[in-house]
C-alpha positions as semicolon CSV with decimal commas, in nm:
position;residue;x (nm);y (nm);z (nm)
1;X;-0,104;1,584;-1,197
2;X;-0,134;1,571;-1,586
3;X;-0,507;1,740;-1,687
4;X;-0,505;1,450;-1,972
5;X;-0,567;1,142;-1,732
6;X;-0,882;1,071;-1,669
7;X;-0,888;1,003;-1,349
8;X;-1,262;0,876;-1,356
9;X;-1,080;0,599;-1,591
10;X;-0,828;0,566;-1,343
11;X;-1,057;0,443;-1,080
12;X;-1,218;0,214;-1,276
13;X;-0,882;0,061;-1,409
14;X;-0,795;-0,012;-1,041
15;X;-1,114;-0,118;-0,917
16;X;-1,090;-0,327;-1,250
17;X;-0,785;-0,476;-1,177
18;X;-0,740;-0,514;-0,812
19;X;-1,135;-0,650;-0,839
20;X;-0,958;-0,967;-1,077
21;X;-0,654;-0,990;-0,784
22;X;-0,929;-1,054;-0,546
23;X;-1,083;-1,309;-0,734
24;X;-0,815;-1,490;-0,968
25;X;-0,472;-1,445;-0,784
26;X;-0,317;-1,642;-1,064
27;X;-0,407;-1,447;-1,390
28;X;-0,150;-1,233;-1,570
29;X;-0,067;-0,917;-1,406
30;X;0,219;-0,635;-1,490
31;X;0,303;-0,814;-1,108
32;X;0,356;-1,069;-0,928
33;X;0,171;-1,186;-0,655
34;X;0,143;-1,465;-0,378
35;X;0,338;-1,627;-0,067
36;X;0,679;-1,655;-0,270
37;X;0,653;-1,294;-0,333
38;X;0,626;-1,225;0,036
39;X;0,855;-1,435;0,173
40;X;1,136;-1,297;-0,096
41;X;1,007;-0,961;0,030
42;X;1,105;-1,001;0,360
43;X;0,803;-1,167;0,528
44;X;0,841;-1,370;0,817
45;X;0,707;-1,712;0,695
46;X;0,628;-1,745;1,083
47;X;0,380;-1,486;1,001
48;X;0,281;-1,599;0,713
49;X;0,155;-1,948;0,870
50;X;-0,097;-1,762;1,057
51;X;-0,198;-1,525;0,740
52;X;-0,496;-1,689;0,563
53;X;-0,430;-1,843;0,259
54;X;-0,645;-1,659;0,024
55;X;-0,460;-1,337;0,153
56;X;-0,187;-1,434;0,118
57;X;-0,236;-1,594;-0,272
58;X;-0,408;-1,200;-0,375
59;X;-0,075;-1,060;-0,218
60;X;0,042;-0,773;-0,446
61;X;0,315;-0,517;-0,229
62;X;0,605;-0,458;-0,353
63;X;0,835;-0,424;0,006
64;X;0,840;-0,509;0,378
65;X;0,827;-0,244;0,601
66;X;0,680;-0,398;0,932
67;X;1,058;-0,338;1,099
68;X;1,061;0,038;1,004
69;X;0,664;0,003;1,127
70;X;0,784;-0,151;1,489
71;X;0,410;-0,228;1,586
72;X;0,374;-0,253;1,936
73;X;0,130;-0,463;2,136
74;X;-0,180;-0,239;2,208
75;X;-0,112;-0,017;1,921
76;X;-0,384;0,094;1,648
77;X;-0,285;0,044;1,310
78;X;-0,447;0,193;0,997
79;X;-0,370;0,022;0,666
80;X;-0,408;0,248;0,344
81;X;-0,552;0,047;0,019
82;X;-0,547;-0,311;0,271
83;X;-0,670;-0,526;-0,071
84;X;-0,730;-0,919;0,080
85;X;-0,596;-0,795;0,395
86;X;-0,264;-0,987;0,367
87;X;-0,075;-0,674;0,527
88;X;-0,364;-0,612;0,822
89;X;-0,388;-0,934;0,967
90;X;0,042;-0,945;0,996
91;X;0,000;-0,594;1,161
92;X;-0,317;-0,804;1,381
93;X;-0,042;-1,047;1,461
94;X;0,220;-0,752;1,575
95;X;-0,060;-0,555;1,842
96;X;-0,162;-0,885;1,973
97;X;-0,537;-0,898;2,073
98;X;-0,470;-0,616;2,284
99;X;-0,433;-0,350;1,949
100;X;-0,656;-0,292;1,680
101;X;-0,563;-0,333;1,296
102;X;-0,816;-0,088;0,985
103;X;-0,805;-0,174;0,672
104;X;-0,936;0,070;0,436
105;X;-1,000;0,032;0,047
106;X;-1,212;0,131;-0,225
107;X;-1,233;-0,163;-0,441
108;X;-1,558;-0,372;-0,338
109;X;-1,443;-0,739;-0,433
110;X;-1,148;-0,688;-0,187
111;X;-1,323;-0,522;0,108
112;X;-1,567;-0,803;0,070
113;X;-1,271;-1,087;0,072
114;X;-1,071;-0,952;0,371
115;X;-1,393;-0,956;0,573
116;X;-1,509;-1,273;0,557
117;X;-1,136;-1,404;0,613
118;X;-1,109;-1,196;0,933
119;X;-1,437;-1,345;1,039
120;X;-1,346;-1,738;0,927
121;X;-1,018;-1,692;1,094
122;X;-1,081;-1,518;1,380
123;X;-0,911;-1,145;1,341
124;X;-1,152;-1,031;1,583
125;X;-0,895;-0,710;1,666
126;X;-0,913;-0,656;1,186
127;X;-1,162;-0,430;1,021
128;X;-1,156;-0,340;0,728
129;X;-1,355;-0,015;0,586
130;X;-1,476;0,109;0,215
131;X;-1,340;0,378;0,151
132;X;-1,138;0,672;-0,018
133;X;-0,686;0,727;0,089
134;X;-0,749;1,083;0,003
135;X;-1,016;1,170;0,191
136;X;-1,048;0,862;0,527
137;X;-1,384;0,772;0,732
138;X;-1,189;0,826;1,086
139;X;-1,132;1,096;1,352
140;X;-0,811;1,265;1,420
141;X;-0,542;1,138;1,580
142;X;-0,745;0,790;1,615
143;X;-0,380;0,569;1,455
144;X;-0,032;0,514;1,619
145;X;0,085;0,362;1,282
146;X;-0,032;0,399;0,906
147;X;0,089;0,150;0,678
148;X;0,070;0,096;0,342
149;X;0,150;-0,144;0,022
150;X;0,196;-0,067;-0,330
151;X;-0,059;0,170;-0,295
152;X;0,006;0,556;-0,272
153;X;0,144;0,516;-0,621
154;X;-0,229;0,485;-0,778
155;X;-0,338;0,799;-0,619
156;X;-0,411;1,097;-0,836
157;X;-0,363;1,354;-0,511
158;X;-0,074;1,225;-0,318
159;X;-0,057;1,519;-0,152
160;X;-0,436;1,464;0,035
161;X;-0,318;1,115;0,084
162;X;-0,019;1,258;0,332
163;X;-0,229;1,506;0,470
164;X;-0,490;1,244;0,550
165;X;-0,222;1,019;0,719
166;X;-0,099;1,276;0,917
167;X;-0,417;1,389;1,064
168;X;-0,516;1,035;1,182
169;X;-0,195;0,955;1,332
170;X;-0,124;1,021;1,717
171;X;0,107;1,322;1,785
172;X;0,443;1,071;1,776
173;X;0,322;0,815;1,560
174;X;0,478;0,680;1,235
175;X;0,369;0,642;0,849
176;X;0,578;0,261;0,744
177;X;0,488;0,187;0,369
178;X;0,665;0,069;0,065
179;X;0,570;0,195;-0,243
180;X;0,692;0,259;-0,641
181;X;0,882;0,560;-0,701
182;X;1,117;0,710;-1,000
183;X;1,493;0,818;-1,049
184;X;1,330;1,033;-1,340
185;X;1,052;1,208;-1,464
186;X;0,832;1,036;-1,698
187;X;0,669;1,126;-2,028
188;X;0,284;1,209;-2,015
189;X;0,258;0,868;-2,288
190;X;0,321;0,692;-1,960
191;X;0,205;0,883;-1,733
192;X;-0,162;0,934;-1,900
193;X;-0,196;0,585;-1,949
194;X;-0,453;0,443;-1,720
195;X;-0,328;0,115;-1,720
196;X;0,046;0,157;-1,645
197;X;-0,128;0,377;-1,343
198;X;-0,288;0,058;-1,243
199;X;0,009;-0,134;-1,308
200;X;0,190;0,075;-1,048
201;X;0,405;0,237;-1,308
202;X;0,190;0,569;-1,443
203;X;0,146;0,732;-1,089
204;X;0,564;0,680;-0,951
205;X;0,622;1,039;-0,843
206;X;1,062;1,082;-0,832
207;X;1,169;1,003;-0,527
208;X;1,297;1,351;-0,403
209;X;0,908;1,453;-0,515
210;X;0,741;1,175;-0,307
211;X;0,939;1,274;-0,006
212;X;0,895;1,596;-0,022
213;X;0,495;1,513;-0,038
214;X;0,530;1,357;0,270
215;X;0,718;1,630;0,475
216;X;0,511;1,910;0,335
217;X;0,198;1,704;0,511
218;X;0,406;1,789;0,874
219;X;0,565;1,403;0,891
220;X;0,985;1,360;0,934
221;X;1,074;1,135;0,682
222;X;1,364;0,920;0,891
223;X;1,444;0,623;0,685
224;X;1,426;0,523;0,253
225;X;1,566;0,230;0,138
226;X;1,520;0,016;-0,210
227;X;1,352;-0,297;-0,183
228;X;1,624;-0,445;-0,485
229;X;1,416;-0,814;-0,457
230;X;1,077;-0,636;-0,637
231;X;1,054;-0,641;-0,969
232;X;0,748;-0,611;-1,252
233;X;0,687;-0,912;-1,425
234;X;0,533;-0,792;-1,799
235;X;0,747;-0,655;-2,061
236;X;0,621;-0,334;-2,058
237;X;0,607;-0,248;-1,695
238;X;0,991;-0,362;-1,690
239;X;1,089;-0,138;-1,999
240;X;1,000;0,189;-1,785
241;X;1,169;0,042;-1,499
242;X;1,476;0,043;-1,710
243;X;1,391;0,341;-1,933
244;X;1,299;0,562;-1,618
245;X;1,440;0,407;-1,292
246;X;1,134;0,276;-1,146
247;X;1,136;0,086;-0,847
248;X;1,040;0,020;-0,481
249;X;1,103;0,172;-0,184
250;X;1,016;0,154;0,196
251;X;1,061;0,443;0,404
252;X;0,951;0,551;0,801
253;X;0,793;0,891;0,871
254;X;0,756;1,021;1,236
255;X;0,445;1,280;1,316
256;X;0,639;1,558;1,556
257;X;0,522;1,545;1,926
């Protein structure tokens, strides 16, 4: 982590930013975000029907990774950085009534959207929590599956963000998430800059680095594969993609039994 980002800036420019997704899904962003986005993803528009709309229209992942998640009926999902909840109430649809679904996120706008669409559409099984990746409000080994969107990326201390998801998951439970990672290293005039970090660009660790992250937290990393249908929508979010190979993944980690 660079000493020249502020990462007090870098909190605000995400709270900033993912404030204005929660409450104008259809301003300019370095991303895109809504139902077409999801369904190119590979969202189930099945799904999707049952998803409220105003989740669904502050959608901003960047992959699908509910196959390499295999929820289970019954299970108890934790989502990392849920947003509108677009993510947590599909993973409410996957453990059925009889599971549980947490969505935890520090930005105030969207912790304060996803509840009242839980409660107007009756996700009695969806929560959703303020509150910090690096450092989460729950007991150990309370989660058979962590997921997570687009997020990990805007963490300064990825490393605590592993470690965290490993100590709430279940011995034999699974980390699904997609996220932005690098083929290269970046230059600090990118990676300093608080809002390419928001923009999901700044923070993409190299992908050998990000993996690494997670199996140094005690988790098997099993699967990575590119999600090739994401791709930034402003000029300068998709010259680093070019300059510096940076682009989405999903990938499956396994806590050991």
């Amino acid at each position: 982590m660079s000493k020249s980002l502020d990462t007090e800036k870098l909190e605000r420019e995400v709270k900033s930013m993912y404030g204005d997704v929660a409450e104008s899904s259809d301003a300019e962003f370095h991303f895109e975000t809504g139902r077409e986005l999801a369904e190119r993803l590979g969202y189930e528009p099945d799904d999707l029907n049952y998803v409220p709309d105003a989740a669904i229209d502050s959608f901003a992942g960047v992959g699908y990774h509910f196959e390499l998640a295999n929820l289970e009926p019954g299970e108890a999902v934790l989502d990392l950085g849920s947003g509108s909840g677009m993510d947590a109430f599909v993973a409410g649809l996957h453990v059925t009534e009889t599971g549980t679904v947490t969505g935890v996120d520090m930005t105030d706008k969207q912790v304060e959207k996803a509840r009242t669409l839980a409660a107007e559409n009756g996700f009695h099984n969806v929560e959703f929590r303020r509150g910090y990746i690096e450092e989460l409000p729950f007991e150990d080994d309370s989660f058979d599956a962590v997921i997570s969107n687009g997020v990990v990326n805007l963490s300064a201390e990825k490393d605590r963000v592993f470690e965290e998801a490993f100590r709430v998951l279940r011995s034999g439970g699974r980390l699904a998430l997609s996220d932005i990672i690098s083929e290269q290293q970046m230059p600090g005039s990118i990676k300093n800059d608080a809002d390419l970090w928001a923009a999901c660009i700044g923070g993409a660790e190299q992908v050998d680095r990000y993996t690494d992250l997670i199996e140094a937290a005690g988790l098997d990393v099993t699967t990575v594969e590119e999600n090739v249908d994401y791709e930034f929508t402003s000029e300068r979010a998709a010259n680093a993609c070019q300059t510096y190979g940076v682009k989405s993944v999903s990938l499956n980690a396994r806590k050991h039994d």
